[in-house]
C-alpha positions, 0 to 999 in steps of 0.5 A: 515513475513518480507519477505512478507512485503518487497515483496509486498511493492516492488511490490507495487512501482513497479506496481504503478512506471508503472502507474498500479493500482494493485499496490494500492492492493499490497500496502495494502497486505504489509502494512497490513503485516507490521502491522503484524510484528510491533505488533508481536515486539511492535513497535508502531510507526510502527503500526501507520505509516502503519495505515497512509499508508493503509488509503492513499493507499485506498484514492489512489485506489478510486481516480484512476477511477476518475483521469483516467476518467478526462484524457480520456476526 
């Protein structure tokens, strides 16, 4: 399950790295599969830091729509 985690968040900066939104999605399937594997070892710093990281991940995703649409005008 590491694997996963580590594929998605690749993905994650490199779609948000080329300015592209389903990076934000990508970011949440591997922070969500960190979460997996840090509570599946315990380890509860990891748990909490990817917690943090989903939360700005999200705030990151609705925020997109309204930086775009202030850039067009």
């Amino acid at each position: 399950m590491d694997w996963v985690a580590l594929v998605f968040t690749a993905l994650q900066l490199y779609l948000l790295g080329q300015k592209n939104k389903w990076g934000f999605l990508f970011g949440l399937l591997g922070a969500a599969a960190w979460i997996y594997v840090n509570i599946s070892l315990s380890i509860w710093g990891g748990v909490i830091s990817n917690v943090i990281i989903v939360v700005i991940l999200i705030h990151g995703w609705w925020s997109w729509d309204k930086t775009r649409t202030k850039e067009a005008k």
